[in-house]
N, C-alpha and C positions, 0 to 999 in steps of 0.2 A: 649538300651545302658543305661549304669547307670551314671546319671549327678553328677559329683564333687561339692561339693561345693564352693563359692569364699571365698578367705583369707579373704574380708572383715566382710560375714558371721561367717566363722569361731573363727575371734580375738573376735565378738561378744557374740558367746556362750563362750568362753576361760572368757572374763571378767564377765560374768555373774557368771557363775562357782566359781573366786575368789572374786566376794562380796558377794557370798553367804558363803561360807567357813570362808572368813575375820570377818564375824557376827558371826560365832558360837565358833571359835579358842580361848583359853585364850592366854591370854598377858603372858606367860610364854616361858623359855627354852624348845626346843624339838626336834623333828625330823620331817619331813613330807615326804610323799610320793605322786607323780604326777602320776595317772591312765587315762591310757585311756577309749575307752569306750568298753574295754573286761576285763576292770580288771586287765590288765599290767601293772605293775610300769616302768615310762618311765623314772625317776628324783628322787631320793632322794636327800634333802637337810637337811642343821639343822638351827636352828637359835636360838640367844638371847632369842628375841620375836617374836612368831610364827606368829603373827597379826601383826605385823609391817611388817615383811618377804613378808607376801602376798601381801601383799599392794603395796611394792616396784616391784612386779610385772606388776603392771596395767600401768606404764608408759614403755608399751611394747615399744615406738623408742629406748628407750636407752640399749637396752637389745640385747647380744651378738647375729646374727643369729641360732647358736645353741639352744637356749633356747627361741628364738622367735618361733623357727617350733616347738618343743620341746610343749611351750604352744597353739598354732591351734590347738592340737588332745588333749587336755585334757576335761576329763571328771569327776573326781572327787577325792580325795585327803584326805590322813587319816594322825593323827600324831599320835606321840608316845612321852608323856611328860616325859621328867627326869628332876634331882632332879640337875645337874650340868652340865655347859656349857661342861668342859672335858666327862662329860658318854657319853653327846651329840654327840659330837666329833668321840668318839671312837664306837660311837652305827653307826654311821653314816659311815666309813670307813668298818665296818663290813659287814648292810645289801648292800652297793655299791657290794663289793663282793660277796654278797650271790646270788644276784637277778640280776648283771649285767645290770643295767638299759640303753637303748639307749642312752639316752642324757646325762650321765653322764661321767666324762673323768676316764676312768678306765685305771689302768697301768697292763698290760698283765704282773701279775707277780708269774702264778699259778704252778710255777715249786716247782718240789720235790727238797729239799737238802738230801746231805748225811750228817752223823752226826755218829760218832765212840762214841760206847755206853759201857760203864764198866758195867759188873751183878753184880748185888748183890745178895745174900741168903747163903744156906745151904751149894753150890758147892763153889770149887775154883772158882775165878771171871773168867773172859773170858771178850775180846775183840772184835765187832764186828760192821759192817757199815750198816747200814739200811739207806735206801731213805725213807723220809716220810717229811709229810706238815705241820703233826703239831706231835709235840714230845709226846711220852707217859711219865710217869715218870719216873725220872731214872738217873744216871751219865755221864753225854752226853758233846760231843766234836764238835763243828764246829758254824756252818755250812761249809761246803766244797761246796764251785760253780758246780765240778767237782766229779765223782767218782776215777778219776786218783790221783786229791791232796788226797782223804782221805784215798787211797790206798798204797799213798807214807809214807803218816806219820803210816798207818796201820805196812806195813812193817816194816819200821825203829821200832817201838813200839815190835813188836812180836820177831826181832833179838834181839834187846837190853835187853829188860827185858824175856823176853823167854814167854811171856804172851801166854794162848793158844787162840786160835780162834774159837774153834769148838761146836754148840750148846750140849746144858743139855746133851738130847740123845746121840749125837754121844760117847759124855764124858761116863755114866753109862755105854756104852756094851763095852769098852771097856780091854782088857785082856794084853796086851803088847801094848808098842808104838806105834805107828803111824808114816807116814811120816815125819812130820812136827818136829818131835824130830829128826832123821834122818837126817834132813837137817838143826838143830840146830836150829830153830825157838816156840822149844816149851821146858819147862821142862818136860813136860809129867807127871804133879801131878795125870794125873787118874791112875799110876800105882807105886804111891808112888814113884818116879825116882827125888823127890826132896821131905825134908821136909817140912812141910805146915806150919811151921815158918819162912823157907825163900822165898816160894813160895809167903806170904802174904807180906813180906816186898819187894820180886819184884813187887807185885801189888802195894803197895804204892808207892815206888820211880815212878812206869808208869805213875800214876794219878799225881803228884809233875812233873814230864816232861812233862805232855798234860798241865798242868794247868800253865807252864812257868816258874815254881822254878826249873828252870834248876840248878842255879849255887850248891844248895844246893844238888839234887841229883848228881852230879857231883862229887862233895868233898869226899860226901860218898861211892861212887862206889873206889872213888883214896882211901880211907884209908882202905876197905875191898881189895884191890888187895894189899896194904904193909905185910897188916894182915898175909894173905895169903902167903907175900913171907916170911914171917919171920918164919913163920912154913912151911916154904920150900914146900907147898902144889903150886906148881909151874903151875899145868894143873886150877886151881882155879883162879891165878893171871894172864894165860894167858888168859882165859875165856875173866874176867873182864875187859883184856885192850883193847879185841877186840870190847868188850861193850862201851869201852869210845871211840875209835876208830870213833864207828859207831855213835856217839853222836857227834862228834868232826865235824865229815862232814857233817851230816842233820843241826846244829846248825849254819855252815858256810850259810846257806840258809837262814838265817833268817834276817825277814826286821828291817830295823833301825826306831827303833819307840820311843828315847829315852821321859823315863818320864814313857813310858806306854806299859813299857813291861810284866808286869806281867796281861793287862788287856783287855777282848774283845774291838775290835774298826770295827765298818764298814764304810768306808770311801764311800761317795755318790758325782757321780760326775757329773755335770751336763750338758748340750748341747740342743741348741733350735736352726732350722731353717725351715724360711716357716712356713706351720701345723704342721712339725715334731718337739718332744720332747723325750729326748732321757735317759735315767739315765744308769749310768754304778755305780756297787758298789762293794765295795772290800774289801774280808773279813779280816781281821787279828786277832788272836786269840794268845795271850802271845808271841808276836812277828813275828809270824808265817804267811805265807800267806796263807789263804785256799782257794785262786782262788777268778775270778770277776765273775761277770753276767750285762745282760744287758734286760732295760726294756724299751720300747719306747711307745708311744701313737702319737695319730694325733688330728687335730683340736681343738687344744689348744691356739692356739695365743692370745685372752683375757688373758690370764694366766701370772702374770707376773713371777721372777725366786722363790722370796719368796715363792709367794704362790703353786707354781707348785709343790715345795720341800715340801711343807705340805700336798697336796696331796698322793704324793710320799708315804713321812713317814708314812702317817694314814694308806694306803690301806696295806705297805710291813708287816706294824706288827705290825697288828691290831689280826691278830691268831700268830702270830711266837715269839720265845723270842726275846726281845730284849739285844743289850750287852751293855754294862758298858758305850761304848761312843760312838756317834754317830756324825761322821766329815763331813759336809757340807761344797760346797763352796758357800752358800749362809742362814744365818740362817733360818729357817720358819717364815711367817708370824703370827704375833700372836704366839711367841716362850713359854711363861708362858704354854698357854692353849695346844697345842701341846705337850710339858714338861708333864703336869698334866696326859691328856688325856695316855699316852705310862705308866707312871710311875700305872695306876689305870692297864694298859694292864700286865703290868709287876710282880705286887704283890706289887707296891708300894717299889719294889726297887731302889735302889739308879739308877741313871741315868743322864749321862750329854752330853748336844748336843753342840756342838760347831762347831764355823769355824775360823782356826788358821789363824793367817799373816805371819806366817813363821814356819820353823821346818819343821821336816822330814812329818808328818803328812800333809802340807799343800803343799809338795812337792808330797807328793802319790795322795791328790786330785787334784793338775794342770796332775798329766800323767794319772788319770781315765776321768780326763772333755777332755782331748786331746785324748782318747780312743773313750769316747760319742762322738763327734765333727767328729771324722773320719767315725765312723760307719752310722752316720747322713746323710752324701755325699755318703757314697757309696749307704745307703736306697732311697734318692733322683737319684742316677742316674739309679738303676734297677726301683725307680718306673716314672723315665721320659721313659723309654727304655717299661714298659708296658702301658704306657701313649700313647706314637706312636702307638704300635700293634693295642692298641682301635679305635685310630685316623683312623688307616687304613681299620681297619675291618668296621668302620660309612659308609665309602669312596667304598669303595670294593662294599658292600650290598646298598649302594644307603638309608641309614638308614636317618632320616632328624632330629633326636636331636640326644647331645652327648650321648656316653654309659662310663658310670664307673661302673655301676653291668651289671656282664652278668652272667647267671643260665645255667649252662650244664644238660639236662637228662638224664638217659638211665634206660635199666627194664632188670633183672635178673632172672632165674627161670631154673630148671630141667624137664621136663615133668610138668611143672606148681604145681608143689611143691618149698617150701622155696623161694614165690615168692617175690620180690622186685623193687622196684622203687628208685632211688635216684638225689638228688639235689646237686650240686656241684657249690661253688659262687665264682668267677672270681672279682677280681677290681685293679683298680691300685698300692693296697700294693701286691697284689697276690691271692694266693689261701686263702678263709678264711675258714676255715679248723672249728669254731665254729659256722658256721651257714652251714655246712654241715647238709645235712636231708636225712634220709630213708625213706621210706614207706612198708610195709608190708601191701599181701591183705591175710584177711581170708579165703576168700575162692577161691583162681584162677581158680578154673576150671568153674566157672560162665564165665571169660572171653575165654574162649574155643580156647587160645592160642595167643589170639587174641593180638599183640603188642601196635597195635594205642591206641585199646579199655583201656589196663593198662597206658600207657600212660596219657590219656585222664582221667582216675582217678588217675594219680597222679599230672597232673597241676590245675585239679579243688581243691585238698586236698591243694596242696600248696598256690594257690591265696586265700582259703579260711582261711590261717594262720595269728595270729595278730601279734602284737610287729615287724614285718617285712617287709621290704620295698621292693613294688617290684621292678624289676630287669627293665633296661632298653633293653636288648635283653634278648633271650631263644635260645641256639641250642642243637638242637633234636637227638638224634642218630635216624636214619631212613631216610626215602625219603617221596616221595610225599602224603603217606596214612599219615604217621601219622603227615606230617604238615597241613593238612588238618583239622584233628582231633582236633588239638591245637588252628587253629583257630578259630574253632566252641566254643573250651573252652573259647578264651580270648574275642570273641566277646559275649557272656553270661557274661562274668563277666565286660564288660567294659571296660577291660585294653588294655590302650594302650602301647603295650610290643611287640617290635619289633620282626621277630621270622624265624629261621632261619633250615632246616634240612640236617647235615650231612650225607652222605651214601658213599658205597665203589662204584668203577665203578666196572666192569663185573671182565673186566683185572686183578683187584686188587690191581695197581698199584698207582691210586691217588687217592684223593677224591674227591666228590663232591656236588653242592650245589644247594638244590631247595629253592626257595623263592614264598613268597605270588605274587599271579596273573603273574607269571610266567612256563608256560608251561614247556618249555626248562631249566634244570641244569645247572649251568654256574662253569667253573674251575678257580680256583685261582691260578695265575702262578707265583704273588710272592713269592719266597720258603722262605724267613725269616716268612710271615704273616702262608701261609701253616704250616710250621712247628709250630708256635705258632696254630694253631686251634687242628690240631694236641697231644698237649701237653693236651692243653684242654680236649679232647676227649678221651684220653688216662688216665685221670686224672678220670672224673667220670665213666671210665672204671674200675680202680682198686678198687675204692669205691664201686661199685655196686656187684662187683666180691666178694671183702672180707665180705660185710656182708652177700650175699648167703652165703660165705663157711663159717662163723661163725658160722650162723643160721644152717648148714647142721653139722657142725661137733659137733656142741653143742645137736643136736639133735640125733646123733650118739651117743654120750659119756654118755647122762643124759639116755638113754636107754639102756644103761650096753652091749653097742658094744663094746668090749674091742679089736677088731683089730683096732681102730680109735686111738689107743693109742700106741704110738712107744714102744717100748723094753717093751711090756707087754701080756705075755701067756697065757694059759691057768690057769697054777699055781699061776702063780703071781695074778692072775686079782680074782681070788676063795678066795684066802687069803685076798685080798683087801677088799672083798665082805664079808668075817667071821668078818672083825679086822672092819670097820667102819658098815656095816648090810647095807646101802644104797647106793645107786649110790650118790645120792645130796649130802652127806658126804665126797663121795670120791674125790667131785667136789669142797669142797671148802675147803678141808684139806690142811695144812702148810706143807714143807719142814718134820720141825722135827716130824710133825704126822706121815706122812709117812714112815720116818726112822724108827719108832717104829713097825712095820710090819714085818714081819719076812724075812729073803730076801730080804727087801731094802736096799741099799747103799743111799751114798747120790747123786752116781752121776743118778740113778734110780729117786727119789725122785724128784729131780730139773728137770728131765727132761719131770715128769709127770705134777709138775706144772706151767712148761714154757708151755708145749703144751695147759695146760687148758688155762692160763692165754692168750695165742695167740687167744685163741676161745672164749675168752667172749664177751657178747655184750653189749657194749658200748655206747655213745651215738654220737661216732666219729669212732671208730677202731671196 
């Protein structure tokens, strides 16, 4: 058995650790990072002075429990000097995200936006939505919470000014119209079906409507449809009224933002209960709403609303643009340095953070904090609802400490090819889907089909993982081999990790359950707890399933199998293979590359790479 050591030992080498580091640190601005003893950054912080910082650690009673366990496993600690408290700031919000540190309160905030993007170059412009995290250069509109909002304003944009939407390629092969003219959503400039003097001044007026000078394209739309009627060009001025029409009604949607309608605002709303902390934020752009989102975190209660909200701010955009004003209902802690730190993020654009006492704006932030606040309770009552299950499952198995991590296994393979292992983590927020793990063996048929045996090297690979905590239970897909096997692994490593193995009965009607020093299988007759183990089990079923067939269909595709590819033939798949010369080309070829082949369309193209992009392997999907 391998002896733990005591907390007391532990805070022991922990303080050693910080008077050694506190002696060699300069008294300056910086960053520092808290490593375990694998090399894992467990803590990034920043400080004034980096030797005071430490120091303030050594009176470990007054230090949040978070950051008390936080320091027992540390092992040694690097900085990074800058030249300003804001670069600090903002260096510090960066690597949080980069490196995801355990003890640092990270806000789960790594969603794609849409963002409707104008080209620019040689061709007419074009209109188009791309999801992405961080923008490339370029004339860009949102962000959109939603694909739905940027899909709405997409529309309204393409009727009203007839903007086209269709990439470079699709535009150059083009010989007559297209649908989208057809359906009067396009002028159709790749077949000259408008002059490119007023094709360019419909581009303009688009860009003056995404940018919120509504009234001014407005005015000019009404004295081009008089124009129009005075030289009796009637099908012109009807055009245009259906144009102002369709302005009249998307404009009726728009939010009351007086003072600041011409200007990006995202309004941040806030909500704390319990460990739960909750932000909901809401875009508005030139009046416009492009949808909310919402980003929660847990054990934070140290935190007060200031500082949670500076948190917040550093980590959301710290890579993202920031807009013109930023509405809180609480300002940040240390507002200057926060200010500084976004403005250095920004280009040192103009930037103002505020939190109003009245006005429309300060009305949008009381119905996003009553938004946070709702979502908060309902998070609280699904995780008191998986609070029970645990409760029960402790109860059920006869387990004697509580469980908030449980670890599901199970092992994937075809004739012991694309073989696999996977880990699946259970706790009372739910499925954490970021500490999901594979395993792949190199060489399966060493295990001569053998399931315990894979098994059995995939609890050893995982107990021997750092930066991660193990699990208070394990349940096994299988029976009595391979909880046997499990045990032999956790009594070698010491851990004390409760462990549990599910299997079908004969019938195949329930399930059932063998436990350690228990001969006889015992049935679970509660069906709410059943169905939840169930869920479980069905969960690192689908994980384990989808990286087999990723691994199998990726292995298919990169090998120039071209029946693993839908609506693609003999012809088609030759010419793939003349136009790109490689399989790994054709693997990681765009939409409009594609199109450029002789015989693609575009609904060919998307569908070749929806299927790759369903097949890659990832470190989740």
């Amino acid at each position: 058995m391998v002896l733990k050591e005591s907390e007391g030992e532990l805070l022991e080498k922990a303080l050693k650790v910080l008077r050694h580091y506190e002696d060699v640190v300069q008294e300056t601005v910086g960053i520092y990072k808290m490593l375990n003893k694998c090399g894992v950054v467990m803590y990034v912080g920043k400080a004034k002075n980096l030797k005071k910082r430490l120091g303030s650690y050594k009176s470990f009673a007054a230090l949040s429990p978070r950051i008390q366990c936080m320091l027992l496993r540390i092992h040694s600690i690097s900085f990074i000097y800058t030249d300003k408290e804001s670069e600090a700031l903002l260096l510090e919000a960066r690597l949080i995200k980069q490196l995801r540190p355990a003890y640092n309160l990270l806000m789960k905030d790594d969603k794609s936006f849409t963002y409707l993007s104008m080209t620019q170059g040689l061709l007419p412009a074009s209109i188009v939505g791309q999801q992405v995290k961080k923008l490339p250069p370029g004339d860009h509109y949102g962000p959109f919470a939603s694909v739905k909002a940027a899909q709405s304003v997409l529309d309204t944009v393409a009727q009203t000014f007839l903007i086209r939407t269709c990439p470079d390629s699709f535009y150059r092969s083009r010989t007559e119209p297209c649908l989208q003219y057809q359906l009067k959503r396009c002028s159709a400039p790749c077949v000259d079906m408008i002059a490119q003097e007023e094709y360019a001044r419909d581009v303009q007026n688009a860009r003056k409507f995404l940018r919120g000078s509504t009234q001014d394209v407005f005015d000019a739309l009404e004295a081009e449809k008089e124009a129009a009627a005075l030289k009796e060009n009637f099908a012109r001025a009807s055009l245009i009224q259906k144009r102002l029409e369709l302005m009249k009604k998307f404009l009726s949607k728009r939010v009351s933002v007086q003072g600041y309608e011409a200007q990006s605002i995202d309004i941040i709303g806030y909500a704390a209960e319990g460990e739960f902390i909750n932000f909901h934020i809401r875009f508005v752009q030139s009046a416009w709403d492009y949808g909310a989102s919402q980003y929660f975190t847990v054990n934070a209660q140290e935190l007060s609303e200031e500082d949670a909200v500076a948190h917040f701010i550093m980590q959301f955009y710290s890579n993202r643009r920031v807009p013109d004003i930023i509405a809180v209902s609480k300002l940040p802690g240390d507002l200057k340095l926060v200010h500084d730190a976004l403005s250095i993020a920004n280009g040192h654009q103009k930037l103002t953070i505020l939190s109003p006492t009245s006005g429309d704006i300060k009305q949008i932030i009381d119905d996003v904090c009553a938004s946070a606040q709702r979502d908060i309770k309902d998070r609280m009552r699904v995780r008191a609802e998986m609070e029970g299950f645990l409760s029960s499952l402790k109860e059920k198995f006869s387990i004697p400490k509580r469980i908030r991590r449980v670890e599901l296994y199970d092992n994937s393979h075809l004739q012991m090819t694309n073989a696999f292992g996977a880990m699946v983590l259970f706790t009372p927020n739910g499925f954490e889907k970021s500490f999901y793990r594979k395993f792949s063996f190199k060489n399966p048929l060493a295990y001569r089909q053998d399931d315990a045996t894979m098994l059995a090297e995939v609890l050893r690979r995982r107990l021997a993982m750092d930066g991660m905590d193990w699990p208070d239970m394990m349940i096994l897909d299988g029976g009595k081999t391979q909880l046997a096997r499990a045990i032999e692994v956790l009594e070698e490593r010491g851990a004390d990790i409760a462990v549990v193995a599910m299997a079908k009965q004969k019938n195949n009607k329930h399930e059932i359950f063998y436990l350690p020093d228990q001969s006889d299988p015992i049935v679970v007759d509660d069906e709410n707890l059943l169905h939840f183990l169930q869920n479980l089990r069905d969960e690192v079923h689908r994980y384990v399933l989808a990286c087999h067939r990723m691994r199998r269909n990726r292995q298919m595709l990169t090998s120039g199998d071209r029946a693993s590819i839908p609506g693609i033939g003999e012809v088609r798949w030759k010419r793939l293979k003349e136009h790109f010369g490689s399989v790994d080309k054709i693997y990681e070829a765009s939409v409009e590359d594609l199109m450029k082949v002789q015989g693609f369309n575009r609904r060919i193209a998307e569908s070749i790479v929806y299927y790759i992009a369903k097949n890659k392997e990832t470190s989740y999907e």
